[in-house]
C-alpha positions in Angstrom: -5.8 35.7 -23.5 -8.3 33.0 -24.8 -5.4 30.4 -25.7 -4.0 31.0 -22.4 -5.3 28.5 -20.6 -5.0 25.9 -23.2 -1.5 26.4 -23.7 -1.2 26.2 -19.5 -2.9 23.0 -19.9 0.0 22.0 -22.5 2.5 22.7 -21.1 1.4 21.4 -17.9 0.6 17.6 -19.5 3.9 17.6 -20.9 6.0 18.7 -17.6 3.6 16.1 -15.5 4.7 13.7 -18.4 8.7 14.0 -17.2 7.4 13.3 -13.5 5.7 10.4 -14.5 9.0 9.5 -16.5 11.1 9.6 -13.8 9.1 7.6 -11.7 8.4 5.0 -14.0 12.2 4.5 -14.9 13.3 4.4 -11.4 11.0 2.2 -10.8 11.3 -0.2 -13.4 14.9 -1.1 -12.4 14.3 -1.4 -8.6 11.2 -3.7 -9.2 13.7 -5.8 -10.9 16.1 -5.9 -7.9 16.1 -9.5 -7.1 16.3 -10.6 -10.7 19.3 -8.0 -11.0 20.6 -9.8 -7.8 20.2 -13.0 -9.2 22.1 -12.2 -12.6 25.0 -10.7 -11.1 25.3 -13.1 -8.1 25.7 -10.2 -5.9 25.8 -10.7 -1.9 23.3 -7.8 0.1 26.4 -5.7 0.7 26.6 -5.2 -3.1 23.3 -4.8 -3.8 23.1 -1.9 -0.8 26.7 -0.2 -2.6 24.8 -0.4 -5.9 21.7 1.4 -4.4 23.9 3.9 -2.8 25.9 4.3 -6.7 22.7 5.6 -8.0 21.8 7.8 -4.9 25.9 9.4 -4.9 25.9 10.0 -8.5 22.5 11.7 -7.9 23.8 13.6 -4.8 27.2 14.6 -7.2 25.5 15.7 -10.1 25.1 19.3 -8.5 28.0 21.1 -10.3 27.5 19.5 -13.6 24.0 19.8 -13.5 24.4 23.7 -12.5 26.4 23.9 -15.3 24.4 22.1 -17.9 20.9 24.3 -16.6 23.0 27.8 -17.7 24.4 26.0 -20.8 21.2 24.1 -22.2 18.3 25.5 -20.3 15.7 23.6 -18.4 13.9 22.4 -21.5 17.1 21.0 -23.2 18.6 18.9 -20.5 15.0 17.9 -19.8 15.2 16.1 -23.1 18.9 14.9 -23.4 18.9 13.4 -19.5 15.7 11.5 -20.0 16.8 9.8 -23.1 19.8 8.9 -21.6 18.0 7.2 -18.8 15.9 5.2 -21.2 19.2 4.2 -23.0 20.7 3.1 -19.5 17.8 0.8 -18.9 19.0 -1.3 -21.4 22.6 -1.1 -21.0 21.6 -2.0 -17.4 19.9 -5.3 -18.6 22.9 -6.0 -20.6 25.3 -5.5 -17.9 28.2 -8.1 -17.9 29.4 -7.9 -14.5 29.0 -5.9 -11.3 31.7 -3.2 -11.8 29.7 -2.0 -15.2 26.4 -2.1 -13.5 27.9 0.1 -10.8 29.0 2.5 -13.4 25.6 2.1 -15.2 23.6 3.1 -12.4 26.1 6.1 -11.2 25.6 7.5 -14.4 21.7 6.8 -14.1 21.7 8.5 -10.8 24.1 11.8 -12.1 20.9 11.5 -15.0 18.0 11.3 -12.5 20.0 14.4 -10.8 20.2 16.5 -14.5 16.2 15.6 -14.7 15.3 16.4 -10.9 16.6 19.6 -11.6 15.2 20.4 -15.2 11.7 19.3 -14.3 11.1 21.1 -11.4 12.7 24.5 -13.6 10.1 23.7 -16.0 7.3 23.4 -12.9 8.4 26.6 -11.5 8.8 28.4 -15.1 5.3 27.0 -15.5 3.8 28.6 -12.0 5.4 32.2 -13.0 4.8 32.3 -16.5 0.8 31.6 -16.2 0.7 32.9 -12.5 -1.1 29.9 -11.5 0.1 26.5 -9.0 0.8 23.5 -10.6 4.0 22.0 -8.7 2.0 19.8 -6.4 0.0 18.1 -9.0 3.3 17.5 -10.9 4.7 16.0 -8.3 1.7 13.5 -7.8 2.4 12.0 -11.0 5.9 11.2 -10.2 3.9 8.4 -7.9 1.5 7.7 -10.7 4.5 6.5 -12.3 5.9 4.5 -10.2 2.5 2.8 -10.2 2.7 2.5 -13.8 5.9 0.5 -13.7 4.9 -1.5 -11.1 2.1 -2.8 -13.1 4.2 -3.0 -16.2 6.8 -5.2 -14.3 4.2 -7.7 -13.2 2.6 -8.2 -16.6 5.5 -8.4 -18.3 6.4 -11.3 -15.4 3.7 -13.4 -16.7 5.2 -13.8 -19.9 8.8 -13.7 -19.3 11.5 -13.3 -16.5 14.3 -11.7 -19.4 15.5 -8.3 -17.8 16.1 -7.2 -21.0 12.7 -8.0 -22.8 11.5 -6.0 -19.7 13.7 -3.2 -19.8 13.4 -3.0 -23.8 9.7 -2.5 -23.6 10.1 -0.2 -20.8 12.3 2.1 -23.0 10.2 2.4 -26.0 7.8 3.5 -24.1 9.8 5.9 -22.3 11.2 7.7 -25.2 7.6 7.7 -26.8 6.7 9.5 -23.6 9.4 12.0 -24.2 8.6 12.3 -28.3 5.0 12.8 -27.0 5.1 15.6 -24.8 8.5 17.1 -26.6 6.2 20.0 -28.3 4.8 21.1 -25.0 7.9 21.8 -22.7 8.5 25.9 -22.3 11.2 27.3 -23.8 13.1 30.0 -22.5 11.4 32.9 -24.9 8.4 31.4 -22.9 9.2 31.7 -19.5 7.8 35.1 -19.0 5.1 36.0 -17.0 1.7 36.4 -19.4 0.8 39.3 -17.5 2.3 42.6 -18.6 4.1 43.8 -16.0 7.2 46.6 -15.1 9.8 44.3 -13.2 10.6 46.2 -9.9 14.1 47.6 -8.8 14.9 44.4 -7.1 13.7 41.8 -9.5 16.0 44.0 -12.0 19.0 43.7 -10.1 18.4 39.9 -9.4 20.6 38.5 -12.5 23.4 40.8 -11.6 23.4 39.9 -7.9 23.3 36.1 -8.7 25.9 36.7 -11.0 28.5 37.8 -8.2 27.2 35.8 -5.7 27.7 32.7 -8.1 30.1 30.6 -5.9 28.3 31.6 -2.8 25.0 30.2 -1.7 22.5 33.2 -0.2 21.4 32.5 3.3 18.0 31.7 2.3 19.4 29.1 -0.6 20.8 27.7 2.7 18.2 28.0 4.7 15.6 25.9 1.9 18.2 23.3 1.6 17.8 22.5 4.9 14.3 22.6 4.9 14.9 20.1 1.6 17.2 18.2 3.5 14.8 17.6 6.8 11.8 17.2 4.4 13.3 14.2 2.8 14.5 12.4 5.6 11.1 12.5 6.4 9.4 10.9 3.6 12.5 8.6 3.0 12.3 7.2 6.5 8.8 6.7 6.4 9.3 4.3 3.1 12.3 2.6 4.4 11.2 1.7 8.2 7.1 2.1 8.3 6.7 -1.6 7.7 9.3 -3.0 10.0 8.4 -0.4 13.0 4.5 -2.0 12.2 5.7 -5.4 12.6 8.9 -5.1 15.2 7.1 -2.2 17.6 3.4 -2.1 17.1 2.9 -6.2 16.7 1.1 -5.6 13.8 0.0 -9.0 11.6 2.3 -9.6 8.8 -0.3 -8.8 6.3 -1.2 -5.4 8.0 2.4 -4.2 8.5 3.0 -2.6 4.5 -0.7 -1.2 5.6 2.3 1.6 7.4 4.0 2.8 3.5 0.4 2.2 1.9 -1.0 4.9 4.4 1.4 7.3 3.8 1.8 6.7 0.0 -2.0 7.7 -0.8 -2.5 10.5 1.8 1.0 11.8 0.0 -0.6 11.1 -3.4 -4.0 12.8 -2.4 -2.7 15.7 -0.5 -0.7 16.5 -3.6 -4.0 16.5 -5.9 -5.4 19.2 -3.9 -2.4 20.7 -2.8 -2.4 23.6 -4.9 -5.5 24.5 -4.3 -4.6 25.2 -0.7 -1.0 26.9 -1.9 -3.5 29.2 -4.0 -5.5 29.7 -0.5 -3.4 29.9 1.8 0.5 30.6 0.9 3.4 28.2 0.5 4.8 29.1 3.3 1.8 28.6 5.7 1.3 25.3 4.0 4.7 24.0 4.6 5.1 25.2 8.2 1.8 23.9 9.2 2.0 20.7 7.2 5.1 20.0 9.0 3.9 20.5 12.4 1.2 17.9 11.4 3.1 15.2 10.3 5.9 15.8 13.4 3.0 16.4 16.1 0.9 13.3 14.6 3.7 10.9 14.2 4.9 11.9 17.9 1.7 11.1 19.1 1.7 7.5 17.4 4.4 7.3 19.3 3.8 7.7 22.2 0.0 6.2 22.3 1.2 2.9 20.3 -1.5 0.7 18.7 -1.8 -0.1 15.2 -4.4 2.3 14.6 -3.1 5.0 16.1 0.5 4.6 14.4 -1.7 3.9 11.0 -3.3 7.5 12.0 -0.1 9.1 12.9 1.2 7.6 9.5 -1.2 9.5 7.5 -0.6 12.2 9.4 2.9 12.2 8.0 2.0 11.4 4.2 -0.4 14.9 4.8 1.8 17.1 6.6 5.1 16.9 4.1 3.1 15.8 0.7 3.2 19.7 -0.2 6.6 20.4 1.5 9.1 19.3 -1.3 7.0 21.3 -4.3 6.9 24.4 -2.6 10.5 24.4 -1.8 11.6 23.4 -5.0 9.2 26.5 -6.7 11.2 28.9 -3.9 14.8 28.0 -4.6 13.7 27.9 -8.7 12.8 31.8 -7.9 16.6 32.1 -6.6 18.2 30.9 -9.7 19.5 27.9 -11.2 22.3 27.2 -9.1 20.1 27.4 -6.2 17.6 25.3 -7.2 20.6 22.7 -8.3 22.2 23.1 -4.6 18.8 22.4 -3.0 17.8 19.4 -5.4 21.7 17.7 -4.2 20.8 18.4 -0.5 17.2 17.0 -0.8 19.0 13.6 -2.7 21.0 13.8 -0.1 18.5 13.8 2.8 16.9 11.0 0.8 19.8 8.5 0.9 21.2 9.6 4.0 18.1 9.9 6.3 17.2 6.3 6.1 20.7 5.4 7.5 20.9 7.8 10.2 17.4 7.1 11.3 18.9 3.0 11.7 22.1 4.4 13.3 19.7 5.8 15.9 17.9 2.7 16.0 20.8 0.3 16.8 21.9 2.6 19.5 18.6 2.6 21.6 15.4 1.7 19.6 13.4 2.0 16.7 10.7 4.5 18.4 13.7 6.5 19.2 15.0 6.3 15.6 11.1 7.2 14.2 11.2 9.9 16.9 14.1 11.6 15.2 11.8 11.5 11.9 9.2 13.6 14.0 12.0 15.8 15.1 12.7 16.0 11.3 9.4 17.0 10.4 8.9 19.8 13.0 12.7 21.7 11.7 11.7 21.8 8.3 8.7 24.2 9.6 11.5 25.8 12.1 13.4 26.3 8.7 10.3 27.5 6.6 9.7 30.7 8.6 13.3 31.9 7.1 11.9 31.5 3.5 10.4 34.0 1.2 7.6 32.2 -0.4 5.5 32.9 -3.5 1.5 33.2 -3.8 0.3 32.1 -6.8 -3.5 31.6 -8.6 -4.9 28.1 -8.5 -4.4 26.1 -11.9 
């Protein structure tokens, strides 16, 4: 067993690599936004519809990318989606008009989708072949990414406004990424557990039982989508109305209201770091239904006391409370099978594009503390939700 932790640490590097991937190419197009805007001579009501094209193809990709999982296998799909999303960087640049970029970025989002799906398979294959949590530090590098392109975006700036240079450099460096790690992803001959064990009755019985239930989502595969669901509403919400809730509620100075997204971005990013450490303590399950209480109780009581720095507090509270939610759910619904964790990736896309909207519905009709309340009411069901989950315990990486 002395290579085993040096081939964990591989294969851990080269699955935090697709996280960082993903982030990085979303990224890299939506810093580039208003230069997009600006090529195309698009009004705001095109540039929302071309938003929600990469957020619908994303939500859509559920039966294809069930489909693809069973046919290819996690490690396969891994690599084919993400070279196609380095490839529709630049087709993106090149884009002649707005109906092909609205194609482009649907079939960027049904890509995102395939990948969502692969590299959180390869996560939880990762957790239950070396026994060990790893998802929340995966996920952490997804924002490491983003980071990454943001940087990359503004030095490439200083030398040139071309899209395409841009996206061109972005995409060799993409697929490099994926050359790099390509060695390190598990296969399926290694997604066993390393420890020798008799698989019980059940876990026997498992493939034959998902087999027949194929078409037909379990009750808890229901019951994690809608923690997914609530989850990302959450953390969606936050990154779409923190700022203007800072400025439009609170009165905070223009410079201090992205202070709102900033708060929440780096307790999410630092929560994650040491997330697993606490999974490994403490349980998924606790972890998620406490977490959530956190960030519903905190945010609530922003709320209601007002002030910038107790809606700054409250903010935090947020980015700490769900930071660890999405991980665990996304190891739980792996455990249920492919299809599952496909169905509860759509929903969670799906929370993500929708929540924002429903939150501003909610606004328009009465206020926005009303519409951030909701978010708080969000938070607290996906712990309501969580207590219907069977959750896995795991080592510490």
């Amino acid at each position: 067993m002395s290579g085993v932790p040096d081939r964990f640490r591989r294969s851990q590097l080269a699955i935090a690599a697709l996280f960082c991937f993903l982030g990085f190419q979303y990224a890299t197009w939506a810093s580039r936004l208003p230069a997009i805007k600006t090529r195309l001579d698009l009004t705001e009501a095109e540039l929302g519809l071309l938003l929600m094209a990469c957020g619908a193809g994303a939500a859509a990709s559920f039966p294809l990318t069930a489909a693809l999982m069973r046919r290819m296998g996690s490690r396969r799909l891994a690599l084919v989606s993400a070279g196609c999303l380095s490839l529709l960087l630049l087709a993106l640049s090149v884009a002649p008009d707005y109906p092909v970029a609205l194609l482009v970025i649907c079939c960027d989002g049904i890509a995102v989708g395939c990948l969502n799906v692969a590299m959180n398979a390869q996560g939880a294959a990762l957790e239950v072949t070396y026994q060990r949590t790893a998802m929340a530090k995966l996920h952490a590098t997804f924002s490491a990414g983003s980071l990454f392109a943001a940087l990359l975006a503004s030095g490439v700036n200083l030398v040139t406004k071309d899209i395409a240079v841009h996206f061109g450099v972005a995409a060799v460096l993409l697929l490099l990424l994926v050359g790099l790690t390509r060695s390190g992803l598990l296969t399926e001959e290694q997604r066993t557990p390393v420890k020798d064990q008799e698989p019980s009755q059940e876990q026997a019985q498992a493939p034959e039982k998902r087999r027949r239930k194929l078409n037909m989502p379990s009750r808890v595969t229901v019951w994690m989508g809608c923690a997914m669901v609530f989850g990302t509403v959450t953390e969606g919400a936050m990154n779409d109305w923190s700022a203007l809730y800072m400025k439009d509620v609170v009165d905070a100075a223009p410079e201090m209201a992205p202070m709102g997204i900033a708060v929440v971005s780096v307790m999410m990013v630092l929560a994650r770091i040491f997330a697993d450490g606490w999974r490994s303590r403490w349980g998924d399950g606790r972890i998620v239904r406490v977490g959530s209480v956190v960030a519903g109780a905190g945010l609530a009581l922003a709320l209601l006391a007002g002030g910038v720095v107790p809606t700054l507090i409250g903010f935090a509270c947020v980015g700490l409370g769900v930071a660890a939610v999405t991980p665990c759910i996304y190891v739980a619904a792996a455990a249920q099978g492919t299809d599952a964790l496909a169905l509860v990736a759509a929903m969670g896309t799906t929370g993500l594009l929708a929540g924002p909207a429903v939150i501003g519905f909610i606004a328009s009709a009465s206020s926005l503390v009303w519409g951030m309340g909701a978010v708080a009411a969000s938070a607290v069901l996906v712990a309501l939700c969580a207590t219907r989950i069977r959750w896995p315990r795991l080592a510490e990486s």
